[in-house]
C-alpha positions in Angstrom: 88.4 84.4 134.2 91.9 86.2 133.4 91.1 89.9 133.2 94.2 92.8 132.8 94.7 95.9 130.8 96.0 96.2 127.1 97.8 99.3 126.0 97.9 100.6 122.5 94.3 99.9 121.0 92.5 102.7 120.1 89.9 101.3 117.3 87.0 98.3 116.6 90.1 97.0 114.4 92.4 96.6 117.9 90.5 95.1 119.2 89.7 92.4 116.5 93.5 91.8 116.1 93.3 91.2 119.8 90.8 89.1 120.1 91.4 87.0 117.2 95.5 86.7 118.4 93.4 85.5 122.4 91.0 83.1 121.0 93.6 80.9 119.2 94.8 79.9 122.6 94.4 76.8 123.4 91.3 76.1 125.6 89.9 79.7 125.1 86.5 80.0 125.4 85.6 83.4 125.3 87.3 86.8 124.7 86.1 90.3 125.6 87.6 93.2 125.4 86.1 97.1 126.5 87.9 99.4 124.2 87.2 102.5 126.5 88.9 101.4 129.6 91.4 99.0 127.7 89.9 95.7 130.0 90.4 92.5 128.2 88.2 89.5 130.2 89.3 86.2 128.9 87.7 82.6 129.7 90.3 79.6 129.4 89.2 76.0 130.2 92.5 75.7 131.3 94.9 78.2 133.1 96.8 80.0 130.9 100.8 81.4 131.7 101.2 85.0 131.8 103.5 85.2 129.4 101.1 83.2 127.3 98.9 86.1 127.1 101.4 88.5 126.8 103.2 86.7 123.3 99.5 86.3 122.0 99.0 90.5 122.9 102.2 91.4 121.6 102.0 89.3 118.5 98.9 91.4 117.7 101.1 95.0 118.3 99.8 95.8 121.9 100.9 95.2 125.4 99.3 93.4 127.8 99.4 94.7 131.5 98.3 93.8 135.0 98.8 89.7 134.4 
């Protein structure tokens, strides 16, 4: 599990963009984010690169932090 802080989302519509943008990483398996704190849990089959996770945050309009 891959867990680190997103910055920007302030709405049930954040987070869908960012958990939709997650989830169509390869070997994903689950996405969960806590809107309050800004946590973002993520379960890959596979490791996934940093910067990985940051392209798919930022391609959604947040920033990823803490990975």
């Amino acid at each position: 599990m891959t867990t680190f802080q997103v910055r920007g989302m302030t709405c049930a519509h954040c987070v869908g963009f960012v958990t939709e943008e997650l989830e169509t990483l390869p070997g994903v398996e689950s996405v969960a984010v806590d809107l309050p704190t800004g946590t973002v849990s993520l379960v890959s089959k596979q490791p996934l690169a940093p910067a990985v996770i940051r392209t798919a945050v930022e391609a959604a309009g947040y920033q990823a932090e803490g990975i």
